[in-house]
N, C-alpha and C positions, 0 to 999 in steps of 0.2 A: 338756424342753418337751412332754409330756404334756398339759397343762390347757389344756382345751377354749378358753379365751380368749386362749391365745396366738398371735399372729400365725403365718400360715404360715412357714415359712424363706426363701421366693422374700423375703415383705414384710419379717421381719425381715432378711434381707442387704441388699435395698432402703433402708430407712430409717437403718440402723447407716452404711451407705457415704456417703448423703446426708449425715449430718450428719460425718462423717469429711472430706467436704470442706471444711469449714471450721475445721478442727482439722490443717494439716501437721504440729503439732509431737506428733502419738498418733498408737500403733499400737493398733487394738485387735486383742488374738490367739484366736479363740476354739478349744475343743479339743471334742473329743466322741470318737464312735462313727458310723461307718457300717456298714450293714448290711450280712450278707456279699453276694457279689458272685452276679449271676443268672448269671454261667458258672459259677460253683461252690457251686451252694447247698447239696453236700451238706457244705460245711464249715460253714456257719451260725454261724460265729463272726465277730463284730462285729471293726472292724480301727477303732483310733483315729485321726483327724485333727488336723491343725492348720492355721487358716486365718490369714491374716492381712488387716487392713484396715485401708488405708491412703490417703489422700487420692481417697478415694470407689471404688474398687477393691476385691476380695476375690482374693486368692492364696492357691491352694491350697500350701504346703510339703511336703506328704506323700501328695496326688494332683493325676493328672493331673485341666484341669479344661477344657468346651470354650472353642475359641477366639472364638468371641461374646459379647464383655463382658455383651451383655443378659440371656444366659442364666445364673441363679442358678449359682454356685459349688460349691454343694451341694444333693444330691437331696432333693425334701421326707421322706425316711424317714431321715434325718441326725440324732442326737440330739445337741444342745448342751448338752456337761453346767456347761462354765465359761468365764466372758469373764476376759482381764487388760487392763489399758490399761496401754501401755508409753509412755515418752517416744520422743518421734520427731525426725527417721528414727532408724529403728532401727542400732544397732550390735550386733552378736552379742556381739565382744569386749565391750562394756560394758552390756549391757541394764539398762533400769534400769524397774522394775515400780511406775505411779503407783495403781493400785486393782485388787484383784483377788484371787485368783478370785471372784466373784460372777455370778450370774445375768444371762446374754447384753441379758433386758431391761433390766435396771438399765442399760446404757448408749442403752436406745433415750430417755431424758431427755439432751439434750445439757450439761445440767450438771454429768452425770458424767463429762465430759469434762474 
């Protein structure tokens, strides 16, 4: 999510969550990279994430995340490399992958839901 015309992260989690409320039966998973951590920047190596969102919600699976639903789930230097839309609720045991990986905004159309 480089290209100048893409919504911030705060707005894209915003809008993906919004219409996730009206879809219980998707999860959408997105994965990326965040950037290394300002206690240790002399590691400078990017740690990957995965988010999940789910009935207007973003949980982080592989960071902590604060506990103010208001507050984005992820910092704007987060880069979203891939969205999947899972059928929902999710089951580990049986995930089942309805589009994906594709571009985070391809789901900001709730058709691709």
């Amino acid at each position: 999510m480089t290209d100048a015309a893409s919504p911030s992260i705060a707005a894209l989690l915003a809008a993906l969550e919004t219409i996730s409320r009206g879809r219980p039966d998707r999860v959408l998973r997105l994965v990326g990279l965040l950037p290394a951590t300002e206690q240790d920047p002399a590691a400078a190596v990017e740690e990957p994430f995965e988010l999940l969102i789910f009935r207007g919600f973003s949980s982080s699976i592989t960071h902590p995340t604060a506990f103010d639903p208001d507050q984005p789930a992820l910092p704007e230097s987060a880069r979203i490399t891939a969205a999947e839309l899972l059928a929902g609720p999710l089951n580990p045991s049986d995930e089942r992958r309805l589009a994906g990986p594709l571009p985070a905004e391809t789901f900001l159309d709730p058709g691709a839901w």
